[in-house]
C-alpha positions, -999 to 999 in steps of 0.1 A, spaced: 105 -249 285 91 -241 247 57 -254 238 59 -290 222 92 -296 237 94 -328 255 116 -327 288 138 -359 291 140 -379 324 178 -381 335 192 -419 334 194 -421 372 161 -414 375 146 -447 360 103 -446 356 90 -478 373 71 -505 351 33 -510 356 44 -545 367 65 -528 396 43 -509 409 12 -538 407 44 -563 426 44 -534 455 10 -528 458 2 -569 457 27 -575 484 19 -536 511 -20 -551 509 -6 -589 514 21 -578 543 -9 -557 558 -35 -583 551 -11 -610 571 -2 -583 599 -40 -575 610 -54 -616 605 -59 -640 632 -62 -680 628 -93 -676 640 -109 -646 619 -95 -664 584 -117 -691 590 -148 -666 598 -140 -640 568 -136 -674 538 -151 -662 506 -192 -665 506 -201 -695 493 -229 -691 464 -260 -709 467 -265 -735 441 -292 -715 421 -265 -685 427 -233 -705 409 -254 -715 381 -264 -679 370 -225 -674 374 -219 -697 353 -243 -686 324 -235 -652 327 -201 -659 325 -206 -681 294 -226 -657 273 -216 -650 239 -237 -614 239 -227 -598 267 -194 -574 272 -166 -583 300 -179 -548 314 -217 -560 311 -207 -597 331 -192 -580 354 -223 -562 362 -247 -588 360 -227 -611 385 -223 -584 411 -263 -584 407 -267 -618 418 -251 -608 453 -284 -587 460 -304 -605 483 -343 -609 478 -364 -579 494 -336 -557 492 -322 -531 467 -288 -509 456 -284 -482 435 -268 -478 405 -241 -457 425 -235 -480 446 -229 -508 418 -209 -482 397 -187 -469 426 -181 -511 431 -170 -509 398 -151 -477 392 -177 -467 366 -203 -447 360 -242 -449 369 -249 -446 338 -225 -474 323 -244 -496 347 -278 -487 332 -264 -497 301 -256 -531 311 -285 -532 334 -306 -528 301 -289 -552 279 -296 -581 307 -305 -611 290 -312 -633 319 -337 -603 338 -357 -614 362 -337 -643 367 -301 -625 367 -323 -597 391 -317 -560 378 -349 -551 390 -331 -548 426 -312 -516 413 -327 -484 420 -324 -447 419 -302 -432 448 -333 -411 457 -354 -445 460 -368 -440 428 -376 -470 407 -349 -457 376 -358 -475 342 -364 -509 336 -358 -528 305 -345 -503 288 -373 -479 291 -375 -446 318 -408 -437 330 -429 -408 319 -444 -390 345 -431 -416 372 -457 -444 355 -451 -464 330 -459 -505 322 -422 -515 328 -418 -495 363 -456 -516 369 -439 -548 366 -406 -534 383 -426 -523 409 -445 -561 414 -411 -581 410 -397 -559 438 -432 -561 463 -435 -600 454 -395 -598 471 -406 -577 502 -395 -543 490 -422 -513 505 -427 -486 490 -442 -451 504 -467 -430 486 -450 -413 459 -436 -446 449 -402 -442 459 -385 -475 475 -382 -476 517 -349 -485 534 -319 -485 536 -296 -496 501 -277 -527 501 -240 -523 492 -217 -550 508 -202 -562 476 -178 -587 479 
């Protein structure tokens, strides 16, 4: 076939719609999803119910003016961190079918920080990352100070280069 030529798709062979193939994919996960439940497990495995503190961060995250779709997104998948634990921003992109570094971004433009808690996001090496939109130099810096006292004040250890102990928390919902 020459260069620039574009090959045309015989009329029997019709090209499915994006709505098509969403309407098969919606109802294989469903037919699987009803296949492998019990009555009894539906009950256990109900959506988590937010705390009260929890649904009104929702609810002014999701009624910012500033922040991007992409940005809200972020910040409420933040609020599922639970105090004295941490993820990574690899973690929180791979949730999101982005990028670490997208994530910083939107990490950094946080209006609600502590509150809305981005300080819970770490380097996947257990290093502390940036933190209000500033990286460290030399490991130190007066942002990764207060990062570092938000996360200790939570229950997070650290070990002697500074880097954070444990395990990362990824069970997004």
């Amino acid at each position: 076939m020459a260069v620039g030529q574009k090959r045309k798709r015989p009329a029997s062979d019709p090209v499915p719609t994006a709505a098509k193939r969403a309407s098969k994919i919606t109802k294989t996960i469903a037919n699987t999803i009803i296949a492998n439940s019990h009555p009894k497990e539906e009950k256990e495995q109900e959506k988590p119910q937010h705390t009260v503190e929890q649904q009104q961060l929702l609810g002014l995250i999701a009624s910012s003016p500033t922040s991007t779709p992409f940005d809200k997104r972020v910040l409420s998948l933040l609020c599922q961190i639970p105090r004295g634990r941490v993820s990574t921003y690899s973690l929180l992109s791979a949730r999101l079918g982005s990028s670490p570094r997208a994530v910083g971004g939107a990490l950094r433009r946080n209006p609600f920080a502590p509150r809305v808690p981005c300080h819970r996001v770490v380097a996947a090496g257990g290093g502390l990352g940036g933190f209000k939109g500033a990286w460290p130099r030399d490991g130190v810096g007066i942002t990764l100070d207060e990062k570092k006292r938000l996360l200790r004040g939570e229950g997070v250890r650290f070990d002697a280069k500074g880097r954070v102990l444990g395990t990362p928390w990824g069970e997004f919902v």
